[in-house]
C-alpha positions in Angstrom: 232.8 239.0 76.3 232.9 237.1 79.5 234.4 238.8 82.6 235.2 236.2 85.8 236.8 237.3 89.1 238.1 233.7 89.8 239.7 232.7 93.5 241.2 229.6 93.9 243.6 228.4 96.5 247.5 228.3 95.1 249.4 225.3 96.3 252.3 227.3 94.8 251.3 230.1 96.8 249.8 228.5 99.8 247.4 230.9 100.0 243.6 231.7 98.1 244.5 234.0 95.8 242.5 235.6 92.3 243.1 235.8 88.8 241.0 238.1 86.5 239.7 236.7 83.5 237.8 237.8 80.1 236.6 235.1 77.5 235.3 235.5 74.4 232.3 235.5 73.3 230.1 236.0 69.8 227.8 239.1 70.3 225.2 241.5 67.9 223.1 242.7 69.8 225.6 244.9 72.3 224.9 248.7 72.1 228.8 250.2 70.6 230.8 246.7 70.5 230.6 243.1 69.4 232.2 240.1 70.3 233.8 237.4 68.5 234.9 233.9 68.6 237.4 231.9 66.7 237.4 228.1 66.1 238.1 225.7 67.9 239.6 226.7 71.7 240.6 230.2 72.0 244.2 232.0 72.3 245.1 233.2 75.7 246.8 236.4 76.8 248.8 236.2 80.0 248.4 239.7 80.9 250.9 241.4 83.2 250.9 243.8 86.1 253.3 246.3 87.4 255.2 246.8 90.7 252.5 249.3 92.0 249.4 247.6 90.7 247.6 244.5 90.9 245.7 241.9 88.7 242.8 244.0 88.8 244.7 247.2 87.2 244.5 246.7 83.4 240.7 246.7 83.5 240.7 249.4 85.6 243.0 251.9 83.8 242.1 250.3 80.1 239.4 249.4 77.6 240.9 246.1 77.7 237.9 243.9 77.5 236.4 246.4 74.3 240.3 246.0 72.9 239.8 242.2 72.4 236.3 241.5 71.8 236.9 241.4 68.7 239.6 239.0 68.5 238.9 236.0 69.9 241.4 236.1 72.3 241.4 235.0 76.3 243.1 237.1 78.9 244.1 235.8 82.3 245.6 238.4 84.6 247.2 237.1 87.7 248.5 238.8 90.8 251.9 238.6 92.1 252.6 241.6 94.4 256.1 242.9 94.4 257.6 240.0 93.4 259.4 241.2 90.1 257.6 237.5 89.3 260.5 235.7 91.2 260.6 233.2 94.0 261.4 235.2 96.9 263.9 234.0 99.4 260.9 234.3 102.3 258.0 234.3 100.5 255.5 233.2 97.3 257.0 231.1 95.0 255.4 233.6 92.8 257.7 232.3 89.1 256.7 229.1 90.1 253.3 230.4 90.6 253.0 232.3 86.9 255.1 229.8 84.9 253.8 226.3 85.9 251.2 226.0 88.8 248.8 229.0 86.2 248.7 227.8 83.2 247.9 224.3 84.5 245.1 226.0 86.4 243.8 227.8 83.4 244.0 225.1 81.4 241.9 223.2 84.1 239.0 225.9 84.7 238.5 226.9 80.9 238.3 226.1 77.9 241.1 227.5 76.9 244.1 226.9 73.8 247.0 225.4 75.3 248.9 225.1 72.5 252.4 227.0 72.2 251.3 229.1 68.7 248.0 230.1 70.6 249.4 231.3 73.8 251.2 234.9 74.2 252.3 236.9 77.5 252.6 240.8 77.7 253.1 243.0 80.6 254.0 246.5 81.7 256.8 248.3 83.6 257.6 245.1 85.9 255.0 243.2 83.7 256.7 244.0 80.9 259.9 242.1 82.2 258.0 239.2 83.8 256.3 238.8 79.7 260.2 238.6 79.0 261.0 236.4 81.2 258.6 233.8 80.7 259.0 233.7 77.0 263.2 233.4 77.4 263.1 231.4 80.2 260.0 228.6 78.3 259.9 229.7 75.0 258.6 226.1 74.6 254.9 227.7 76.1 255.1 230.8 74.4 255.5 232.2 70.7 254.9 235.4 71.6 255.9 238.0 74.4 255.5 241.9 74.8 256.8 244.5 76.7 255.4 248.0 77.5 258.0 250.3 79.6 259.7 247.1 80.7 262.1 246.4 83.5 264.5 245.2 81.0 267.7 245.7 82.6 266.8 243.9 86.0 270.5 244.2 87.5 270.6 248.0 86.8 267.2 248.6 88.0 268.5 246.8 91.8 271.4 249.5 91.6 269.7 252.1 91.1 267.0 251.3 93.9 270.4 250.7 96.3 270.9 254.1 95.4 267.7 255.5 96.4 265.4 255.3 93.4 263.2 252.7 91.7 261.9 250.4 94.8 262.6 251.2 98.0 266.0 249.9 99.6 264.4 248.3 102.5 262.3 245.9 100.6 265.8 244.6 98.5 266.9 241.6 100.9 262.9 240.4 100.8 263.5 239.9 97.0 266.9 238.8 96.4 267.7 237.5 100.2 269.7 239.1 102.5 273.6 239.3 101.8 271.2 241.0 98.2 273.5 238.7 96.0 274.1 239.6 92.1 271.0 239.1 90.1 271.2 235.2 89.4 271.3 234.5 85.7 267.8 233.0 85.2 266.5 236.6 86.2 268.5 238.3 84.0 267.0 239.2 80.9 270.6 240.0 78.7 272.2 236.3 80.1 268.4 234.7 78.7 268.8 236.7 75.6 272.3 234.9 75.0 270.9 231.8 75.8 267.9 231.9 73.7 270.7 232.6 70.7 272.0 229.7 71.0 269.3 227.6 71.7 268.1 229.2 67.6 271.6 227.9 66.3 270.4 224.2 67.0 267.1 224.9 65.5 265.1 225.8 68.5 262.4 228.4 68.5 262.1 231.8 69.8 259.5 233.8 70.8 258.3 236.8 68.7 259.7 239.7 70.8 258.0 243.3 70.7 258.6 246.0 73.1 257.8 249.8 73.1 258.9 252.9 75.7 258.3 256.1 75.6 261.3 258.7 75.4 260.1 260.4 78.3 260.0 257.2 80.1 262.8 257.3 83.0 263.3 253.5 82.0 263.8 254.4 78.7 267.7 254.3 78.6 267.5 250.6 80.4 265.0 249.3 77.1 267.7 251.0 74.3 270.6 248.8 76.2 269.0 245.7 76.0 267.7 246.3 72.7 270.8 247.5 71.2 272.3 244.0 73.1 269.6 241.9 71.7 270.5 243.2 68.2 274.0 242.6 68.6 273.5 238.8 69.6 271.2 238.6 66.6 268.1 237.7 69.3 264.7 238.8 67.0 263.2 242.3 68.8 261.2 244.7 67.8 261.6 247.7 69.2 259.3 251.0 68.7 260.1 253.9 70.6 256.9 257.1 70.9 256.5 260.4 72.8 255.2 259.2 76.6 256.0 258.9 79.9 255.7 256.1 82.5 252.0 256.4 82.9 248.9 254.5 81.6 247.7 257.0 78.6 250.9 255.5 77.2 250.1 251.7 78.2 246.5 252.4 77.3 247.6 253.3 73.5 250.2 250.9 73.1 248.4 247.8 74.6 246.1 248.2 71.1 248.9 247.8 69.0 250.5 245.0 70.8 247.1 243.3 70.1 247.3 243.8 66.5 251.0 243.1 66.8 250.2 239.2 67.9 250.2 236.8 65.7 246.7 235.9 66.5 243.9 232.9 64.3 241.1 235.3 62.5 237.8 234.5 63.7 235.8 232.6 60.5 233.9 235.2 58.2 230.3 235.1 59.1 
C-alpha cells in the first residue's frame, strides 16, 4: 500500500487543509502482509471521522491500511472538525466541502474509480451519520454507505446536547445558527430515509445501507429508532447489533466486517 499526507488549499474551505490517503498497491515481498490491486482504476472509500477526532484518527486507532491491502480498495479520509459535515452558518462549508469540492479533488490527484458501483462512504459516531448522509442525500455517487455507532437521530442528538449531554451547549448556535432553528430536513436522516423511498418507487437506486452499535453504546437507543423507521418505510438496512461500547476496540472490530460487507471487484487471480 501507498500512504499520502496530502494538503491542498479548499476553495470550499478557503483555507489549506489535508486529506489522508492509502492506495493500493501489488506487494510479495512485505514481511506479515501483501498488497493487492484490482483492474482497471481502483474503488475508493470515503472514510469518516468523529466529533472528537480528526482525519488522521482511523490510522492512528486501527490497522486500517493492513485491513485493505488486500482489497484493492482506495481510502480518502478528510477532515471536517465539528462540523456534523454541515455548512455552518459562520463557518466551512464543510457538506459542500465533502460532497462536491472532494471527490472532484480526488478524482483530480489520483487515479482513482469514479464511478457510482466503485465508490462507498463509511464513518463512525458523527462519521457514521455524515456516511448516511452522503449516500441519502447523492445516492447518485454512492452505492454503498456504512455506519459504525452513528449519529443517526441528528434532531435528538441536538436535544439532548441542549440538555447538557452530547456536545457542549455553547457550541449549538455555531452549527445550526443562532435562534438554533429545528434540524432542517436535508440534515435529517429519518426525512432522507422517506425521500429515498420514494425516489425507489420510480425506479431510482438506493444505496446499500449497513450499520452496527454496540448495546452498551449510549447511542444505541437513537440507531434502533431509525432502524425500526427505516424498516417501516421499507428503506433497505442492515442492521447488526454486538456487545461494545462507544470506543474504538468496537470500531476497530467492526470496520473489518464493513470491509467484507462492501460490495467490492475481486482483484484478478494471479
Amino acid at each position: 500500500m501507498a500512504f499520502l499526507q496530502t494538503n491542498f488549499f479548499s476553495e470550499t474551505l478557503g483555507i489549506n487543509t489535508e486529506i489522508f490517503v492509502i492506495l493500493p498497491q501489488k506487494t510479495f515481498r512485505q514481511i506479515g502482509m501483501n498488497g493487492d490491486t484490482v483492474e482497471g482504476e481502483p474503488p475508493v472509500l470515503y472514510l469518516l471521522h468523529g466529533l472528537s477526532d480528526d482525519h488522521t484518527i482511523w490510522m492512528r486507532r486501527t490497522s486500517i491500511e493492513r485491513y485493505v491491502a488486500p482489497l484493492g480498495l482506495a481510502v480518502v479520509m478528510p477532515a471536517v472538525g465539528r462540523s456534523f459535515y454541515r455548512n455552518l452558518p459562520h463557518g466551512g462549508a464543510y457538506w459542500d466541502f465533502v460532497s462536491e469540492e472532494l471527490p472532484h479533488v480526488v478524482q483530480q490527484f489520483f487515479r482513482i474509480s469514479g464511478r457510482r458501483e466503485d465508490t462507498f462512504v463509511a464513518g463512525l459516531s458523527m462519521g457514521g451519520y455524515g456516511a448516511f448522509k452522503l449516500a441519502l442525500r447523492c445516492p447518485q455517487k454512492f452505492a454503498a454507505a456504512a455506519a459504525l455507532s452513528g449519529v443517526l437521530d441528528f434532531p435528538a442528538w441536538i436535544e439532548r446536547s441542549k440538555a447538557g449531554e452530547g456536545m457542549d451547549i455553547r457550541e449549538l448556535p455555531g452549527l445550526l445558527g443562532p435562534t438554533m432553528l429545528p434540524v432542517p430536513e436535508e440534515d435529517d436522516l429519518f426525512t432522507l430515509a422517506r425521500m429515498r423511498v420514494e425516489d425507489a418507487k420510480r425506479g431510482l437506486p438506493i444505496p446499500r445501507l449497513y450499520t452496527v452499535c454496540g448495546r452498551e453504546d449510549f447511542l444505541y437507543e437513537d440507531n434502533v429508532r431509525f432502524v425500526n423507521y427505516a424498516h417501516q418505510i421499507g428503506l433497505p438496512l442492515e442492521f447488526r447489533e454486538e456487545p461494545g461500547m462507544h470506543d474504538w476496540a468496537f470500531w476497530d472490530r467492526e470496520i473489518q466486517k464493513v470491509l467484507q460487507w462492501l460490495p467490492l471487484r475481486k482483484a484478478p487471480a494471479p
